[in-house]
Every structure is written in C-alpha cells, then in structure tokens.
C-alpha positions as CSV (number, residue, x, y, z in Angstrom):
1,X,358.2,202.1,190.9
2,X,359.8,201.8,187.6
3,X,362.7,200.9,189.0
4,X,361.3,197.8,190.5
5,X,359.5,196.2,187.9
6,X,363.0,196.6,185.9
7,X,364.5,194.8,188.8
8,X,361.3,192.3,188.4
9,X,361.7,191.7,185.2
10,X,366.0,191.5,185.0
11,X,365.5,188.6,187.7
12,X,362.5,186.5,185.8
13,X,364.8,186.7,182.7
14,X,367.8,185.5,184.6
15,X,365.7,182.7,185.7
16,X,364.6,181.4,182.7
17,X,367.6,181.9,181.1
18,X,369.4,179.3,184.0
19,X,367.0,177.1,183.2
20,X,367.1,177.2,179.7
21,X,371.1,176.6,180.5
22,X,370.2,173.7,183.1
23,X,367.6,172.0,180.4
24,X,369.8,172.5,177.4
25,X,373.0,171.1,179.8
26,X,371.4,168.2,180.2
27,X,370.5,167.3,176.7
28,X,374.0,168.3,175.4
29,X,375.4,166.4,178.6
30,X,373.7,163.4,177.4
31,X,374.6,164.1,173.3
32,X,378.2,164.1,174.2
33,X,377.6,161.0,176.5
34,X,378.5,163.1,179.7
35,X,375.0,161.3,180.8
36,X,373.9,158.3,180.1
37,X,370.1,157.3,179.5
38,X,368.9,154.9,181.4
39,X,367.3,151.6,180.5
40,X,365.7,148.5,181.2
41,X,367.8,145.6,182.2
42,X,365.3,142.9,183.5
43,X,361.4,141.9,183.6
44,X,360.5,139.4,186.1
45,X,356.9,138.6,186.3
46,X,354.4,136.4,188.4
47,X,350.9,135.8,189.2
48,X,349.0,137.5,192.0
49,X,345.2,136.9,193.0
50,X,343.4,135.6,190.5
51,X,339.3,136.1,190.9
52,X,336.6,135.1,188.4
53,X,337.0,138.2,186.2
54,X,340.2,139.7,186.5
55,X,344.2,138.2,187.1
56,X,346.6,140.3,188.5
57,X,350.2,140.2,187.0
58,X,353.0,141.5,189.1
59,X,356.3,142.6,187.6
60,X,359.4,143.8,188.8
61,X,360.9,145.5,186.1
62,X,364.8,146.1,186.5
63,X,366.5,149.8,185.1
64,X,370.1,150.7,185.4
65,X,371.1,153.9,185.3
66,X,374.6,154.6,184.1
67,X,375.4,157.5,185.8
68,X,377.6,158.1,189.0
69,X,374.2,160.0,190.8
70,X,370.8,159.2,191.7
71,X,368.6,160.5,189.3
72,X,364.9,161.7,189.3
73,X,363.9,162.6,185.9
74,X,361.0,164.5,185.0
75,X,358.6,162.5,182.6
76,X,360.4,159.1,183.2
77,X,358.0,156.3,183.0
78,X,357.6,153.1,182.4
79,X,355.4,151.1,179.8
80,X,354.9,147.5,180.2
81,X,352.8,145.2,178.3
82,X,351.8,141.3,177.4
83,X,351.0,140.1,174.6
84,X,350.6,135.8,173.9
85,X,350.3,134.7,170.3
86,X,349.9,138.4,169.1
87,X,346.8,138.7,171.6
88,X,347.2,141.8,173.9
89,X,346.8,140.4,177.4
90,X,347.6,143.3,179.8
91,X,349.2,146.9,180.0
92,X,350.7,148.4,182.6
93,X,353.2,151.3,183.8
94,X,354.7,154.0,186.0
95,X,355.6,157.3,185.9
96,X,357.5,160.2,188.0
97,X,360.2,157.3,188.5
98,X,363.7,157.9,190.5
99,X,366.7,155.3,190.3
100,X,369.6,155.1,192.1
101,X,373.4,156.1,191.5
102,X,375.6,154.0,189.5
103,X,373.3,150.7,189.3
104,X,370.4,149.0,189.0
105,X,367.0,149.7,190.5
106,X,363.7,147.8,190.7
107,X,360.7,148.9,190.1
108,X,357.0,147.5,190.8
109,X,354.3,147.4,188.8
110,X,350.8,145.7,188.9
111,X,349.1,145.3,185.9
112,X,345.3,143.2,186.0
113,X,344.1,141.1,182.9
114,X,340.6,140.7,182.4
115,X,339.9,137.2,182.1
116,X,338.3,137.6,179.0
117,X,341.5,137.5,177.1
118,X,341.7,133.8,177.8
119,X,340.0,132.4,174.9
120,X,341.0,134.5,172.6
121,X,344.6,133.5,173.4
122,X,343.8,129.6,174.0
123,X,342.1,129.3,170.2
124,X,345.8,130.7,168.9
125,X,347.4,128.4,171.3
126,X,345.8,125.1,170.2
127,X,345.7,126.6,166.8
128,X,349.4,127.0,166.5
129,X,349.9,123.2,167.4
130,X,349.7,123.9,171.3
131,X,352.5,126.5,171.1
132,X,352.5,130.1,172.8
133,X,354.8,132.7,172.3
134,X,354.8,135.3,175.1
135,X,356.2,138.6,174.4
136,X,357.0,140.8,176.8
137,X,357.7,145.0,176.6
138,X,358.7,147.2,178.5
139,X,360.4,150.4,177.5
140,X,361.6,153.4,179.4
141,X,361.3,156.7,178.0
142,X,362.3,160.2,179.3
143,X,360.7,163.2,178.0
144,X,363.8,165.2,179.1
145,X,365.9,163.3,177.3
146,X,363.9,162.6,174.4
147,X,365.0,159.2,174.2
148,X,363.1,155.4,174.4
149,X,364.6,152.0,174.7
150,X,362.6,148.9,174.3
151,X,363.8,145.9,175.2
152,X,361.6,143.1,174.8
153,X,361.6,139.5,176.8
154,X,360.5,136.6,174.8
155,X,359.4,132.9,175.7
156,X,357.8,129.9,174.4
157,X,355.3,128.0,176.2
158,X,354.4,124.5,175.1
159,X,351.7,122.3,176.1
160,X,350.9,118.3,174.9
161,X,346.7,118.1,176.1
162,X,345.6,116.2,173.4
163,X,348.8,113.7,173.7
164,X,346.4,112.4,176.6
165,X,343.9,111.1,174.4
166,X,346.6,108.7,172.3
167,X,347.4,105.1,173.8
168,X,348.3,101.8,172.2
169,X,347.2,100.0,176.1
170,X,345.1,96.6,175.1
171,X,342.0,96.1,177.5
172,X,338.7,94.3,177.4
173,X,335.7,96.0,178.3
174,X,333.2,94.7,180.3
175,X,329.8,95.1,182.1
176,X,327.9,93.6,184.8
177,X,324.7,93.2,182.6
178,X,322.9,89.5,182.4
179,X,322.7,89.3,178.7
180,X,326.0,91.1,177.7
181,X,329.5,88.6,176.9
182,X,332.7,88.8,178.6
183,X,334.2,91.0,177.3
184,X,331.6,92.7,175.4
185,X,334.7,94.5,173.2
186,X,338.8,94.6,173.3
187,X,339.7,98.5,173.3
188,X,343.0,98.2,171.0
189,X,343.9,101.8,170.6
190,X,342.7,105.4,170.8
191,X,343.7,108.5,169.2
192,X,343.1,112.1,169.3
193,X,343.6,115.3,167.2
194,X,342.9,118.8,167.6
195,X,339.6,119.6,164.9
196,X,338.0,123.1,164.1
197,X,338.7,126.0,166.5
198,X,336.4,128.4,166.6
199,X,335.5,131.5,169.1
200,X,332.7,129.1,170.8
201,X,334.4,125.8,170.5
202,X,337.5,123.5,170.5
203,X,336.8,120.1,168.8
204,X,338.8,117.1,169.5
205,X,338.5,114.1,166.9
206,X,338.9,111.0,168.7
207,X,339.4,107.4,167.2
208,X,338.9,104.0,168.9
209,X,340.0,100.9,167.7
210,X,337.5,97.8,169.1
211,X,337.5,94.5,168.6
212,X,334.9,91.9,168.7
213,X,335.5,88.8,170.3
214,X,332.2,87.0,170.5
215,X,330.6,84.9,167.7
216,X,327.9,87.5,167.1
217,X,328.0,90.7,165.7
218,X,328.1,94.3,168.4
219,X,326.5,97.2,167.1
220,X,327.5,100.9,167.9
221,X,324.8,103.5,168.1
222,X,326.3,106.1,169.7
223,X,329.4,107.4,171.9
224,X,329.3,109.7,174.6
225,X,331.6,111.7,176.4
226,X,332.6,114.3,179.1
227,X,335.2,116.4,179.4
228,X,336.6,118.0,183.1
229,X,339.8,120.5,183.5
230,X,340.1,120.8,187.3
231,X,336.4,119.8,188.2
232,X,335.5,122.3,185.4
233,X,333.0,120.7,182.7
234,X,334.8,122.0,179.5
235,X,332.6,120.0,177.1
236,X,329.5,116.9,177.5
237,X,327.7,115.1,174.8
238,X,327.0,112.5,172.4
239,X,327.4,111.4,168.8
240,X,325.5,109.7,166.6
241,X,328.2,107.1,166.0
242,X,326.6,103.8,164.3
243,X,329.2,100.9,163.5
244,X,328.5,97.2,163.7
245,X,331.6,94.7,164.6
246,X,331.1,91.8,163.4
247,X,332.5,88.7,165.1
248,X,336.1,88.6,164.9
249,X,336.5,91.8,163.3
250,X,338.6,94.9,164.2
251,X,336.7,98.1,163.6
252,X,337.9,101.8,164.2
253,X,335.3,104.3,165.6
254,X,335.2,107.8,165.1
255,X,334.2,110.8,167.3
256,X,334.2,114.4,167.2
257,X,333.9,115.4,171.2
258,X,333.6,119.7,172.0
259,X,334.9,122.1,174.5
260,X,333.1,124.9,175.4
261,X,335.5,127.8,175.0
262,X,333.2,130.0,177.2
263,X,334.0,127.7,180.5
264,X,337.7,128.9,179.7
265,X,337.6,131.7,182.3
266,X,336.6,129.1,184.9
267,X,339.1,127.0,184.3
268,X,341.7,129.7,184.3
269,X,341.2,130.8,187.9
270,X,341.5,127.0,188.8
271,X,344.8,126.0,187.2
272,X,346.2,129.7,188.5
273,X,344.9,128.8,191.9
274,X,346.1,125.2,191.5
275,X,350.0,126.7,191.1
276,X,349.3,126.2,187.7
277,X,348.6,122.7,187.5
278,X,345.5,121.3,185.9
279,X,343.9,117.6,186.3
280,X,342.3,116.2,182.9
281,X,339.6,113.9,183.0
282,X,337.7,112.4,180.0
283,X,335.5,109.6,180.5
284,X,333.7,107.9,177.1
285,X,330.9,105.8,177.0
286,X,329.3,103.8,174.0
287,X,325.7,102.7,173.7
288,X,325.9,99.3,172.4
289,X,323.1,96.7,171.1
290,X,323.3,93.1,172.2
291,X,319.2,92.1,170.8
292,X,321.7,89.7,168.9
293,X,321.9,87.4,172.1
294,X,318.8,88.3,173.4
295,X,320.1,91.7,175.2
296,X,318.8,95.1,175.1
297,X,320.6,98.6,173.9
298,X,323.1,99.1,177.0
299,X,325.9,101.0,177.9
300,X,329.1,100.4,178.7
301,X,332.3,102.6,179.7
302,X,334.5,103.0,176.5
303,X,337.6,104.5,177.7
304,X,338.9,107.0,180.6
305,X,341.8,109.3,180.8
306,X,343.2,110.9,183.7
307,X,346.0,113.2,182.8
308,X,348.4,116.1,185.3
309,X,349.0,119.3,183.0
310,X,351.7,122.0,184.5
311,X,352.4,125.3,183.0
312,X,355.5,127.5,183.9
313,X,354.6,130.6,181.7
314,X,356.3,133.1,183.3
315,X,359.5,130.5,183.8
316,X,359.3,131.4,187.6
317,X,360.1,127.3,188.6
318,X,361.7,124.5,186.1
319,X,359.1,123.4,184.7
320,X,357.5,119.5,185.7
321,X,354.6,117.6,183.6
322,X,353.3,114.1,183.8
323,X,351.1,114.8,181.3
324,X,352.1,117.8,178.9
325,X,355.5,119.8,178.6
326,X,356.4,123.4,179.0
327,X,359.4,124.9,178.0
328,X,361.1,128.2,176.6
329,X,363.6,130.5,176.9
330,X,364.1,133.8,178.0
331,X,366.0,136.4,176.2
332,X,366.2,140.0,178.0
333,X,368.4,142.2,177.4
334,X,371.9,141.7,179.2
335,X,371.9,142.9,182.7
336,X,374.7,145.2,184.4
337,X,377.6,143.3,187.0
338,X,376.4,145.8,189.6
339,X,373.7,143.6,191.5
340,X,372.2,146.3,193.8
341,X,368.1,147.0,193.8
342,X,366.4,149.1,195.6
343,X,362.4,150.2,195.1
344,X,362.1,153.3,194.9
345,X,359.1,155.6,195.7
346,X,357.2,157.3,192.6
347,X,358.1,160.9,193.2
348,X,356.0,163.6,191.3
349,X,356.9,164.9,187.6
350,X,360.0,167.2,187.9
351,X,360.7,169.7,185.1
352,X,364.6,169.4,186.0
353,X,367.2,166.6,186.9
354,X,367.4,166.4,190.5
355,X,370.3,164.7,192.1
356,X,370.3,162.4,194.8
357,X,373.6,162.4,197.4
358,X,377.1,164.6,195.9
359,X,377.6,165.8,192.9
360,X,381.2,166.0,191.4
C-alpha cells in the first residue's frame, strides 16, 4: 500500500516537473529567439448591418506567426478597438486563437457600436474643422509568453458639408403674387460657417447678399429654413431676421439656422445603408413686406441647396464626392511577403504550446 502511493506520488512529481521543463522551454525558447512571438500585421475593417441602435463592424485582423509550426497558444487573444477623435466607438476581441506555420493568418471578429456614439463623435468632427482621425488597435498578447505588441492603424477622414452653403451664383428671385415686382430681390451670394457645437445642437451661420432692384424699399422680417440629410429632418425653423433694402441698395442678411444633434442616429443608419453616401438639402425662405406697393407680408423662396456627400472611412473604395471630400491614409504595421490566410477556428485555452503538422 505504501509502496503505491510512493509510486503515486514519484509519477505526479515527474509530471509536473515535465511541464515545468515544457513551460520554462518555451519562455527560454522564445528569450533566445528560438520562437518568435507572433503579431499583428494587418486590420481591415467594414460595415455590416446597420439597425436603428446598434452598427456592426467587421474586421479581419491579420497575425503572422514566425515560426516554422502551427501554433495554438494558451491565453492568445486578441483586442481590438475604435476610437474617432479620441471618442471610443467600439471594442472587440478573441481568445483561444491558433495560427498557422510559417505565415500569416486571418482572423474574424465582429464588434457592434451602439449608435449612440454618433454624436458624440460628429460634435469633435465639425469641431475640429470637419476632420476625423480614426485610430485603430489591435494588439495580440500571449499570457505564455508574456509578451503584447500593439500596432495601431491610423486614418484621416475629411468632410466639406458646410462648403455647400457658399456660392457666388447671381439669380433673381421671384414669385407669382399680384402685388410683388419682378424680381422681387437679386440673390448675389451666400455663405456659411460652422457656429456653436454643443451636445443638443450644431449651428450653422449663414449670410445672404440681396439686392434691391425696384424703386421702393423691401423689408425683411424674417428667414426661414429646413434642413434634410437623406430624407432625415436634421434642423427646421425661423429667425427673427428684420432688414429693409432700400431701392438700389445691396444688403447682406444674416442667419443662424440649427441641427438637431439627437436626429444623428437616424441619419447614420441612412448614409450606412446608402453605401455611405448622403444627399443634403436646405431650402430657405424669407418673409418679405411689399405694403410699400400696396402688397401684403409674403413669402418667397430665398435660396436652395442640393448637395451629394460620400464618406470612405474605413478606406474600403477610393473615395468620390460631388459635394464633400474624404481622404487619409493608412499606416499599419508592415506586413510579411508570405501572402497565405487562413481562418482559423477559436480552439479552447491550452496551458501548453500545441503544434500543428511535424516538428523538427
């Protein structure tokens, strides 16, 4: 009986004593650079379904390993994350990874955003003059080897909205009323400029340059407007506005018009579900007072702009705008020659390097 447990006890020692050999082997294999640690190559990222709370981000994220064998490491995982402007927009990762020998491997991962990032991110967007800088991370660590690399991925995304809201275009504005002149008012000129941002709103000061035509003065008491992304009211309503022209005079007038930063979600799904492309509309109106020539208060259309707005922020496609530009450049870290991927199936948490196909 004593005998046995001896026995017992000899083998349980042997054992752990292997794998203390096997575990120390492979953290001394790796210190003398017998093994190399693997790492992340390449990030490649695009949008899946997109519904009115949530957008899902898939990734393939690319890891090379080094080493002449398949490996499965026990606590090798993957964290991934995306951050625009600073603000965290997603996190994401993998563990109980395998790669394969000598090369690169790809691995999956889906990662959802909650929608209500968007605003957050859009105020830094127009705040930093239309400008995004998406950061992307995703390191590889392995508890076995006690080592984490972090590459990053880096790209600028660049918009021009309020560029649609500047024109130098001469036209005359009319309206089919009785009483009002032909034109009632030239439209010389508008401007816009990016106001206060705020966490409710976005304001956009506007400018118009009118002049008067007819031998008797045009007074202003008010300009209206609406504001559409995609069929998506962003922003409607009116300002108190009161400027009179008198005849033969050139007068500018000013307006501060407001987007609604809480219809951001909205519009988010649409210009996702659009491939990214978003259709501007603003249509201004002016209330105008013609009791000068025996008219009432009327109104008349001020000004419209229609505008096309593409975003490539992943830089999936070259990027195309009619109306704003997008551009950047990505920087990952610089991949291996050896071109072959696989996608591997998560395999559970090992405690010891397992090899895949012969050892030497």
């Amino acid at each position: 009986m004593l005998g046995g447990k001896l026995a017992t006890a000899t083998a349980i020692k042997a054992v752990v004593a292997v794998l203390g050999v096997v575990s120390v082997s492979v953290g001394g294999a790796w210190a003398l650079g017998i093994i190399g640690a693997p790492s992340v190559v390449g990030v490649d990222n695009g949008f899946g379904p997109v519904n009115e709370s949530t957008t899902t981000i898939e990734s393939e994220i690319t890891v090379n390993n080094p080493n002449p064998f398949g490996v499965r490491l026990g606590g090798l995982s993957i964290d991934y994350a995306v951050e625009m402007n600073g603000v965290r927009m997603a996190t994401g990762g993998r563990e109980g990874l395998g790669l394969n020998a000598s090369g690169n491997s790809t691995i999956p991962v889906t990662t959802l955003m909650s929608n209500d990032r968007i605003p957050p991110w859009w105020t830094s967007h127009v705040a930093n003059g239309e400008n995004t800088t998406l950061v992307i991370d995703a390191s590889i660590h392995s508890d076995l080897l006690g080592r984490e690399f972090n590459p990053q991925v880096t790209r600028n995304v660049n918009t021009n909205i309020i560029g649609g809201f500047n024109s130098d275009e001469d036209r005359p504005i009319d309206i089919d009323e009785p009483a009002a002149p032909s034109p009632v008012l030239w439209l010389n000129s508008t401007s816009g400029s990016w106001g206060e941002v705020s966490n409710d709103t976005t304001e956009i000061d506007t400018a118009f340059e009118l002049y008067n035509p007819n031998p008797t003065p045009i007074a202003i008491s008010e300009i209206g407007y609406e504001i559409r992304m995609n069929n998506v009211t962003m922003g409607a309503g009116a300002t108190d506005s009161t400027v009179t022209i008198r005849p033969g005079e050139l007068e500018t007038v000013r307006a501060t018009t407001a987007l609604q930063n809480e219809n951001l979600d909205e519009w988010w799904v649409s210009h996702l579900r659009n491939d990214q492309t978003t259709r501007l509309e603003v249509e201004f109106y002016a209330r105008v007072d013609l009791s000068a020539i025996g008219g009432g208060t009327i109104e008349i259309p001020l000004d419209s702009i229609e505008r096309t707005i593409e975003t490539d922020i992943f830089g999936q496609e070259s990027a195309g705008d009619t109306g704003g530009s997008d551009g950047g450049t990505t920087t990952p870290t610089p991949a291996d020659d050896d071109t072959t991927t696989a996608t591997p199936t998560p395999t559970e948490t090992d405690t010891l390097l397992a090899v895949d196909g012969p050892t030497a």
